[in-house]
Each structure stands twice: as structure tokens, then as C-alpha cells.
Wavefront OBJ file of the C-alpha trace (Angstrom):
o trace
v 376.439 111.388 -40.839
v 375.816 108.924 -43.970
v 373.438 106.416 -44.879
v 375.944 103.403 -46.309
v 373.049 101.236 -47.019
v 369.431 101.879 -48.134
v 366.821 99.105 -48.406
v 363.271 99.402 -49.868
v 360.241 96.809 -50.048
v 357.030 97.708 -51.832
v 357.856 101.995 -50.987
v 355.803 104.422 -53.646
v 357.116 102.536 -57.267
v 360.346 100.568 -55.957
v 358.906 96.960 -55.293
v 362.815 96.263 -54.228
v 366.108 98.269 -53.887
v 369.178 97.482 -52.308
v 371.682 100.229 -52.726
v 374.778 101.101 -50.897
v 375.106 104.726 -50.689
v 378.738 106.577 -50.955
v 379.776 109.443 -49.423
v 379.334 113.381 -51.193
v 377.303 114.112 -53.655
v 374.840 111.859 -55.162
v 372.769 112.663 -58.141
v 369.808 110.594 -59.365
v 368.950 111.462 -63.027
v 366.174 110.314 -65.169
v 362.912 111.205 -66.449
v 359.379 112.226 -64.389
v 357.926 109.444 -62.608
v 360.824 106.984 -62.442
v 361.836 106.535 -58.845
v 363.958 109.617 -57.828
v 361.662 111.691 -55.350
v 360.530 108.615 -53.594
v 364.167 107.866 -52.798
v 364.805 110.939 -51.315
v 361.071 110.332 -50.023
v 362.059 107.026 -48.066
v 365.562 109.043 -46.317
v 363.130 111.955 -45.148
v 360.779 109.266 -43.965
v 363.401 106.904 -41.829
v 364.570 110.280 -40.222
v 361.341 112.216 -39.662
v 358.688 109.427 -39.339
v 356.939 111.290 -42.193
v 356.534 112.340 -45.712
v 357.103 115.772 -47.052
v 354.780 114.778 -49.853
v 351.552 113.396 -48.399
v 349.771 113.469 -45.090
v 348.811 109.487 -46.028
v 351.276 107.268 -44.542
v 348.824 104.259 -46.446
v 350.001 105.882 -49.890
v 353.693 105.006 -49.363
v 352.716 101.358 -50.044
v 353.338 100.017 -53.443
v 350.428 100.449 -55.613
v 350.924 96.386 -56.985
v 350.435 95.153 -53.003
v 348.287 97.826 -51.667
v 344.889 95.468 -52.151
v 346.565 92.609 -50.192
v 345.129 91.742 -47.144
v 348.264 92.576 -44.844
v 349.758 94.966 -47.456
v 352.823 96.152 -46.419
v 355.990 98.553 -47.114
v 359.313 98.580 -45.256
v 362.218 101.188 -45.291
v 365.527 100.587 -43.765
v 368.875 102.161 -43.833
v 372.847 101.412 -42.002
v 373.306 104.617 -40.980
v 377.217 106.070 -39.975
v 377.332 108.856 -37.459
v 380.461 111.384 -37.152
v 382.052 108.862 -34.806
v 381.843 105.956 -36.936
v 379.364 104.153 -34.962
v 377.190 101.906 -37.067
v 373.087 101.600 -36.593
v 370.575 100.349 -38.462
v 367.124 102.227 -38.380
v 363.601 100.185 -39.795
v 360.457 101.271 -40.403
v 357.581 99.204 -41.330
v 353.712 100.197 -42.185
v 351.331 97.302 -42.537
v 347.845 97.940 -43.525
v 344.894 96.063 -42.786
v 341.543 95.969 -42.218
v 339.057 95.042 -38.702
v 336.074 94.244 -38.329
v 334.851 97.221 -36.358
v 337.513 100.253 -37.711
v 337.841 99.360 -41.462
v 341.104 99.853 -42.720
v 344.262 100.587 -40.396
v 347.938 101.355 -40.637
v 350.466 99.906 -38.553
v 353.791 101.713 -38.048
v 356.531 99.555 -36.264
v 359.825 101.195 -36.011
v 363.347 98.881 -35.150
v 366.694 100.283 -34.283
v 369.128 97.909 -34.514
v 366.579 94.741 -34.378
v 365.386 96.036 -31.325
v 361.156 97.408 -31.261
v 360.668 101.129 -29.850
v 358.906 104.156 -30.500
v 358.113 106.358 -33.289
v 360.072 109.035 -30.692
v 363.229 107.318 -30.723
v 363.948 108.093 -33.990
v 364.608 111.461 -33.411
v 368.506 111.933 -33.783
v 369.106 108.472 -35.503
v 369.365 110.203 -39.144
v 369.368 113.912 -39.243
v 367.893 115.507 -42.953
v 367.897 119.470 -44.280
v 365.176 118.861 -47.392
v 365.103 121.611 -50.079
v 362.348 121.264 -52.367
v 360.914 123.997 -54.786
v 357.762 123.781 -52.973
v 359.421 125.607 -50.160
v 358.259 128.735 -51.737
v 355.512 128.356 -48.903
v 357.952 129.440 -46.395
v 357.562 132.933 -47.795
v 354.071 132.526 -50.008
v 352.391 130.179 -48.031
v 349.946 129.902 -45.165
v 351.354 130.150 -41.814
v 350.649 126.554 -41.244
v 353.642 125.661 -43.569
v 356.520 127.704 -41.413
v 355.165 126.025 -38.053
v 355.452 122.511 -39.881
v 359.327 124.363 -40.999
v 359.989 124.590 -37.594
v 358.275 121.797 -35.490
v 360.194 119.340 -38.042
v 363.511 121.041 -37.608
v 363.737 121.316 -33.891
v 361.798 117.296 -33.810
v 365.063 116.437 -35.289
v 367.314 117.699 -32.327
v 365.136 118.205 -29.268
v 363.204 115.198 -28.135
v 361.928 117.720 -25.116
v 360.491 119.640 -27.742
v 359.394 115.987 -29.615
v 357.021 115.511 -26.638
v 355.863 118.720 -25.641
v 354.701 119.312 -29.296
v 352.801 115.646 -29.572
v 351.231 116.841 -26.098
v 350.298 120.228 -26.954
v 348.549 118.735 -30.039
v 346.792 116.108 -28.074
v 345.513 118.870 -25.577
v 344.810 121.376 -27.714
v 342.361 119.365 -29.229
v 340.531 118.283 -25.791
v 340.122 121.433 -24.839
v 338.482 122.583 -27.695
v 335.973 120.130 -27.672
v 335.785 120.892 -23.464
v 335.135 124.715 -24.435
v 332.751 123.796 -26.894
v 330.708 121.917 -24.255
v 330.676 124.566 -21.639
v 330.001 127.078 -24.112
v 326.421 124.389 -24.898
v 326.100 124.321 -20.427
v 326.961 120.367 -20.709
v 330.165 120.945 -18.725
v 331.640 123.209 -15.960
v 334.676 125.758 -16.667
v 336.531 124.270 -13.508
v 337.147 121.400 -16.029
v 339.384 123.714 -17.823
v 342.039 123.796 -15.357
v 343.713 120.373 -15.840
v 343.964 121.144 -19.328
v 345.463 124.881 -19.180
v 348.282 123.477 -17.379
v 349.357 121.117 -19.918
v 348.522 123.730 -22.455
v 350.565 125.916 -20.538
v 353.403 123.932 -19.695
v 353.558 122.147 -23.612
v 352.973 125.389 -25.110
v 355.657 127.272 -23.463
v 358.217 124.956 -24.271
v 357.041 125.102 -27.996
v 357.292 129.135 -28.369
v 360.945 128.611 -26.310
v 362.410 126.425 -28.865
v 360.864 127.827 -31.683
v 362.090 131.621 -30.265
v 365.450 129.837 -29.778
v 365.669 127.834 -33.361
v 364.953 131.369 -35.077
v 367.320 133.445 -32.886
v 370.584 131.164 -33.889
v 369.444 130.727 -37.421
v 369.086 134.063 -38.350
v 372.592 135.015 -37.611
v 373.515 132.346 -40.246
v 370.785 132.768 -43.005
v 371.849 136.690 -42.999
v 375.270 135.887 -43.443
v 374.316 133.368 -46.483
v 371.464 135.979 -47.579
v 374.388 139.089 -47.821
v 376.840 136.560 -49.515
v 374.699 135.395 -52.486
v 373.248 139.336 -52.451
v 375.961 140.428 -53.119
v 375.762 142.568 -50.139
v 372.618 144.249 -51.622
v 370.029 142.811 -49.257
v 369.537 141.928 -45.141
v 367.410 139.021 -44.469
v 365.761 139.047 -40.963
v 364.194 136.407 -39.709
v 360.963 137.786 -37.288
v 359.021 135.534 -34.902
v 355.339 136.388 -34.363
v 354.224 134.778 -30.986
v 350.495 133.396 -30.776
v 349.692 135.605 -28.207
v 350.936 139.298 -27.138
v 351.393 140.190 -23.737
v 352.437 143.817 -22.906
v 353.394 143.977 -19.358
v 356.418 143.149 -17.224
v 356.157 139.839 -15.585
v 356.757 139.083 -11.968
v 360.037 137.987 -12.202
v 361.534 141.069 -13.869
v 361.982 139.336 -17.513
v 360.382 141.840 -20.287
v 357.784 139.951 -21.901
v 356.418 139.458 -25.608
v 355.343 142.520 -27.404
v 352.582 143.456 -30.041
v 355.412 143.519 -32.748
v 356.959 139.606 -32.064
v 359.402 138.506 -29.858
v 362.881 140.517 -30.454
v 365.286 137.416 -31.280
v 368.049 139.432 -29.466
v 366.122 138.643 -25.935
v 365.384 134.652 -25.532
v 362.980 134.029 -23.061
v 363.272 130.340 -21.110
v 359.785 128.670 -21.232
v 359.024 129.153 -17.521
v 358.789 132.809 -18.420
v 357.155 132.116 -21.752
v 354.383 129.982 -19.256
v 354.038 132.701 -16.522
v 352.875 134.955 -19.466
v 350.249 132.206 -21.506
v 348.558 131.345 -18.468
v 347.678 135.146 -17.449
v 346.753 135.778 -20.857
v 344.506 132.561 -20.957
v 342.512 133.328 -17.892
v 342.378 136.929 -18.828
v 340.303 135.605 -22.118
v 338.451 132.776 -20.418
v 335.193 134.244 -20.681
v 336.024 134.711 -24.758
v 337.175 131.465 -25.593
v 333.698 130.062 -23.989
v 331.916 132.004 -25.949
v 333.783 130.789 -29.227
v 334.258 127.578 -28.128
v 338.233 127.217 -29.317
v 341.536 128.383 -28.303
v 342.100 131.756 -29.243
v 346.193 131.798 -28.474
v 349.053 129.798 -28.139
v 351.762 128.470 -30.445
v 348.945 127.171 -33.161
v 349.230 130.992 -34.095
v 352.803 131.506 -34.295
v 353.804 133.260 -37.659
v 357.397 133.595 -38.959
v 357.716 136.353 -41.552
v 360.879 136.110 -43.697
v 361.927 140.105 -44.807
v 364.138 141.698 -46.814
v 365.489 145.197 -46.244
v 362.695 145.560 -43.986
v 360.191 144.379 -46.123
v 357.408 141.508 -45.994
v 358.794 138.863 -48.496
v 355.466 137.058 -48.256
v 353.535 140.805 -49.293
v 356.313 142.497 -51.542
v 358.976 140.279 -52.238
v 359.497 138.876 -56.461
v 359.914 135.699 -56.943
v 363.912 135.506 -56.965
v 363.748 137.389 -53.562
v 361.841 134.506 -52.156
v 364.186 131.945 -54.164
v 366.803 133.144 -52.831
v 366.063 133.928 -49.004
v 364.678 130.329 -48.867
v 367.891 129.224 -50.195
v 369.421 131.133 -47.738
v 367.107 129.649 -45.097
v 368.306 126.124 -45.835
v 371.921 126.575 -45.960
v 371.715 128.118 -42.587
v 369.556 125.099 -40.989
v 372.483 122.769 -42.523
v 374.711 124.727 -40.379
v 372.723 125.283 -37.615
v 372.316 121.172 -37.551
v 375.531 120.432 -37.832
v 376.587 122.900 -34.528
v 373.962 121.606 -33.053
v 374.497 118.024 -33.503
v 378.307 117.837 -33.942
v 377.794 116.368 -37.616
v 376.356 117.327 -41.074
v 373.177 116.091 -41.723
v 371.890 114.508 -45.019
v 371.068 116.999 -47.502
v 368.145 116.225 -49.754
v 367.535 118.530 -52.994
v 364.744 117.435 -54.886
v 364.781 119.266 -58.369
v 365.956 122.012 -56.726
v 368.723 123.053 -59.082
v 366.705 123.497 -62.183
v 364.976 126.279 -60.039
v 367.689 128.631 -59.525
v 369.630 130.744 -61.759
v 373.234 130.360 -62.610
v 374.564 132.297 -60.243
v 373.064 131.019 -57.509
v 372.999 127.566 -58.933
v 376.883 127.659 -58.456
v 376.411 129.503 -54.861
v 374.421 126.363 -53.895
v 376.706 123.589 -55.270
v 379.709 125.281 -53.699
v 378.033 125.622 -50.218
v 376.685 122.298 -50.303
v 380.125 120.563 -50.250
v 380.192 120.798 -46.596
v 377.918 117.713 -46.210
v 379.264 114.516 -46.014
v 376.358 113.133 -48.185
v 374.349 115.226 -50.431
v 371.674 113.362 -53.002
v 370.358 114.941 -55.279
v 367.654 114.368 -58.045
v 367.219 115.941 -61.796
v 365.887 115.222 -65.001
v 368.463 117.585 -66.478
v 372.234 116.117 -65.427
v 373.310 119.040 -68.163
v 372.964 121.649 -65.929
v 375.162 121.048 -63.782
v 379.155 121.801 -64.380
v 381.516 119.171 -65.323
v 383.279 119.872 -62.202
v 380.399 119.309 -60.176
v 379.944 116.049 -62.106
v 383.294 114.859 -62.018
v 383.103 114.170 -57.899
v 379.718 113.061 -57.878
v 378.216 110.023 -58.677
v 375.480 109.679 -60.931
v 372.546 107.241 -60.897
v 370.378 106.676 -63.353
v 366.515 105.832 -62.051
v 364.273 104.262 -64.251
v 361.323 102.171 -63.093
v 362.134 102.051 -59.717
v 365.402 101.094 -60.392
v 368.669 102.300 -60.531
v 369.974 100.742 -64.088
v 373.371 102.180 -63.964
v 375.811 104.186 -62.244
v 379.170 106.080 -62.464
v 381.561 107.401 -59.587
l 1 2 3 4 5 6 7 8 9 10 11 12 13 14 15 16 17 18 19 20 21 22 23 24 25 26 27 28 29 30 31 32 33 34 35 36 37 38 39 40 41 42 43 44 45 46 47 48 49 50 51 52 53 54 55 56 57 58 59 60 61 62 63 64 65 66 67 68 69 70 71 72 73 74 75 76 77 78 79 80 81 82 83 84 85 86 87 88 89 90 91 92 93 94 95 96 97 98 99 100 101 102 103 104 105 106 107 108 109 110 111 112 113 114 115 116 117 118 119 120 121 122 123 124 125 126 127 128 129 130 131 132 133 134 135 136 137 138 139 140 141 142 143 144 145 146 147 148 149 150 151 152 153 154 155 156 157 158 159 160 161 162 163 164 165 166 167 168 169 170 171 172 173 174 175 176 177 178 179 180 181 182 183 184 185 186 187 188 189 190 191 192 193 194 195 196 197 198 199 200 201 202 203 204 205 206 207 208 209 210 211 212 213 214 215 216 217 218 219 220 221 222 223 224 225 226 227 228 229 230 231 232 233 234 235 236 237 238 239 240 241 242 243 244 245 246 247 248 249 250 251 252 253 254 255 256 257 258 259 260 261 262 263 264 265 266 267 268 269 270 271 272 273 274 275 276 277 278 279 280 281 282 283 284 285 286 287 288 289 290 291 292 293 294 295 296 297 298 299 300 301 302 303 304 305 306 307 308 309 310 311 312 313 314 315 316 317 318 319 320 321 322 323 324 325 326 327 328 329 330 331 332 333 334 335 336 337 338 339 340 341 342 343 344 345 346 347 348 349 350 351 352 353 354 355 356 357 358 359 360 361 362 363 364 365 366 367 368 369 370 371 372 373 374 375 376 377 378 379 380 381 382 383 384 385 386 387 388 389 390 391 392 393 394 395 396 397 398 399 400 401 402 403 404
């Protein structure tokens, strides 16, 4: 997969770009502040429906046109799959203001000219990001690996897609519903209708997540012993948001106190049997607290190393390099699981990493069909790096000169 053409109206500092896009590696050079994140901003966006930078979909809009009265930004890209099949994917926000809601953002997404949903995105571009804020997989809150995996299976799994928009919906009804039986101003029969979608939404969350973890594991510890040296095993351990000890009816062993053992995948229909004895059995708590006390909003991936919390014990290189590891692996796991490489993004990732695995990374990386990369130090990298990969040169919003 390859983006041949990228176009940009009024997106972050780029009032217009039209840029066609070669295949392999692309690096965008230049100084802070000049273009090159919000590039590789506007990919993640056409594939993902949203920024890994902001939670603001209104700050994407050109600074110069956000006070117009139907300010507006629009991203679109000619994307080529594996099979040489040719689409073109659009996104457009428009902001404006009513007379009742104040200010509003509308997103309209076209594939190939043709209106649909922010859903059917999923699968038209396919992205692995690697940013140096991805330290947060290891040294963050557990908030940032759910968002690691919800946008990696989102990608691939439009079953998942929905059941994780539902689950979000409901999760958020019932908490209010709990909240108002706990204050007597509603009845806990009321619960029922949303425990099954809970249930049902859930389950299919902790599946694929279970799932996603299980196959990428095998991958990121190969990756993790390579650029060790052999020195260290990285293990990959899924924490389930709730624990259930005992057998269920049909025979399947069920989660334990520890996480889920990634060697054992449970379908969701098991995963379900299990939440919805657990929620009943806690009914009577979850009144009294008025929220949800467990489910997949509690999940937890913990990334170790020789047995050991990175997150608690790890040094900083340890968590450099397992996230590293992480990344490469979801490239691979994409591509298997897709039939083509996705896009790799690296946004100033480079700089980051020693030389060792500086030159791990570029060498692994050569699997993608399109890599882009940014830097403000094109020095660093090796002459034989540079000498199959085009160089851009961002300034302004602009790209002011290139070389292939």
C-alpha cells in the first residue's frame, strides 16, 4: 500500500499542497515548526479518522481561516493497494456556528466521490506511527496502551470498529443509569438492556485485544532478542478488566487473577459468559458507586523484560528499545494480516535512538513499500540510507525542494 498523491487545503500550517508521493523511503527535513509533523499528521488522519496529536479535530484547521464563518480544512489522498487498485479517500471538517449549540464541526468523509461513514474508512489506508512520545506505552497511564490497541485492531477489524464505538456509547449510559438508581430516581431492572450490550460489545473488545497481543508478541520477541543481542525476552502480558476464577459452563478455563495467558485465546462468547456473571455478582457494588467497576475500560498491557515491569524497573533504553520492538512487530503483524505493508510514519524518531539501533531500525524498515519520515537532522542518517531515499525539504508549509 502507497499513497501516490496527497492533497491538503487549509490542514495545521499548509494553506495548499499538492504532492505526489513515491514509493520507499521518504524523508522530510527542515527546521521546528515548518510543516513536517502535520504531513505525517494529515496520512494518520485520512487512515484513522484522527490525530495522534490532539483530541480537537477544530485545531486541524488553518489558523489564517479558522475565524471564517464556514471555516474549513480538507485532506485527500490516491491511495494504491497491493493489487494495484486505485482509490481516492477525502476527508473534510467544516466548522461553524448555530444559533442554539455555538460552534460545531462537521466531518464528511468521500471514497472515491462517493459520501459514507467515518467507519468505512477503516482498511482504505493502513498506518504503523512511531513517535518518541510512545514512551507512554511503557511510562504512561494505562489509558495510552488501550488507545495502542483500539487504534491498531480499528485499522483491520471493522467488527471490532463497532463493538468499541458501542461499548463507549453504553458504557457511558449506564453510568449515568447507576448513578440514578444509586439517588432511588430509577429501578435496577433498567440495567438489563444495557448489560447486554455491555456484555456483548465488551466481550468482543477483550477477544480482539487478547488476540492482537497473542500474535504480536511472538513477533516483538523475535525483534526484542535480535536488537538485544540475545540478552533480553520481551513478553507482552494482557491484564483483563475483570478476573474471574472459576471454570465456566462450557468447559473453557477462564481469566485468572494474573491476566489472560496469551497461549490460551478465548472467543468472545466465552469472554461474555464470564463478564455477565461477574457483573451481576457486583450489582449491588456498582449501585452503590454509581459507575462500572469492570470491563475492558480497565484492561492494562504491561510490556516486561526478563520478567520484569518495564513501566516499574525498566531504564530508559529498555523502554526505547522494547517500544521499538513493539512497532516493528505491528508492521508485520499488519502486513499478515492485511496481505500488504502498511504506511510507516516516523516522526523524529531517529534522532531518539542510538546508533546501533538507529541502523537496526533503518534496515528493518525497508520492508515497507512507503516509509516517510521527518528530521531536522538529515546528517544522521548514513549516506546509504540517503542515497535511496528521497529527501524533501519543508519550509513554511511547503515543500521548496526535493531530490530522489
Amino acid at each position: 500500500m502507497r499513497i501516490e498523491h496527497l492533497s491538503l487545503h487549509n490542514f495545521r500550517n499548509y494553506a495548499r499542497l499538492e504532492a505526489s508521493l513515491p514509493s520507499g523511503p521518504i524523508l522530510l527535513y527542515g527546521a521546528n515548526a515548518q510543516g513536517k509533523t502535520s504531513l505525517l499528521e494529515a496520512i494518520y488522519y485520512l487512515a484513522t479518522s484522527r490525530s495522534p496529536y490532539t483530541t480537537s479535530d477544530r485545531q486541524l484547521i488553518n489558523w489564517n481561516v479558522e475565524r471564517d464563518m464556514f471555516a474549513f480544512t480538507k485532506i485527500g489522498a490516491e491511495v494504491v493497494s497491493a493489487n494495484q487498485v486505485m482509490n481516492r479517500v477525502e476527508v473534510t471538517l467544516t466548522a461553524g456556528t448555530d444559533g442554539l449549540n455555538g460552534a460545531h464541526l462537521q466531518k464528511n468523509i468521500r471514497i472515491n466521490g462517493v459520501a459514507r461513514r467515518v467507519m468505512d474508512l477503516i482498511g482504505q489506508i493502513t498506518v504503523v506511527m512511531f513517535l518518541p512520545q510512545d514512551l507512554a506505552l511503557v511510562e504512561g497511564p494505562p489509558a495510552e496502551r488501550r488507545r495502542y490497541m483500539n487504534i491498531t485492531l480499528c485499522q483491520t477489524d471493522v467488527v471490532y470498529c463497532q463493538a468499541l464505538n458501542t461499548f463507549e456509547k453504553v458504557l457511558s449510559q449506564r453510568n449515568a443509569l447507576l448513578k440514578r438508581i444509586a439517588e432511588n430516581e430509577a429501578s435496577p431492572d433498567q440495567l438489563d438492556y444495557w448489560d447486554d450490550q455491555l456484555i456483548t460489545s465488551g466481550a468482543i473488545l477483550m477477544a480482539g485485544r487478547q488476540r492482537l497481543l497473542r500474535e504480536l508478541e511472538v513477533k516483538a520477541r523475535r525483534v526484542h532478542h535480535d536488537v538485544s543481542g540475545g540478552d533480553e525476552d520481551l513478553e507482552l502480558q494482557y491484564r483483563p478488566g475483570f478476573a474471574a476464577t472459576a471454570s465456566s459452563s462450557s468447559g473453557q478455563l477462564s481469566f485468572n487473577v494474573l491476566g489472560l495467558d496469551l497461549n490460551r485465546q478465548l472467543n468472545a462468547d466465552t469472554i461474555a459468559e464470564q463478564f455477565r456473571d461477574r457483573l451481576t455478582g457486583i450489582q449491588g457494588e456498582e449501585i452503590t458507586r454509581g459507575m462500572t467497576l469492570i470491563g475492558p475500560q480497565r484492561d492494562e498491557l504491561r510490556l516486561m523484560v526478563n520478567g520484569h515491569d518495564l513501566g516499574l524497573y525498566g531504564s530508559r533504553g529498555q523502554a526505547r528499545t522494547s517500544v521499538m520492538s513493539l512497532k516493528l512487530a505491528e508492521l508485520e503483524w499488519m502486513h499478515d494480516t492485511i496481505g500488504e505493508w502498511p504506511i510507516l510514519l516516523l516522526d523524529e524518531v531517529v534522532a531518539e535512538l542510538d546508533a546501533k539501533r538507529r541502523a537496526f531500525l533503518l534496515e528493518r524498515i525497508n520492508n515497507a513499500n512507503q516509509v516517510v519520515l521527518t528530521t531536522t537532522e538529515p546528517d544522521i542518517f548514513t549516506p546509504d540510507f540517503l542515497a535511496h531515499t528521497a529527501r524533501w525539504h519543508i519550509h513554511q508549509g511547503q515543500i521548496i525542494s526535493t531530490s530522489d
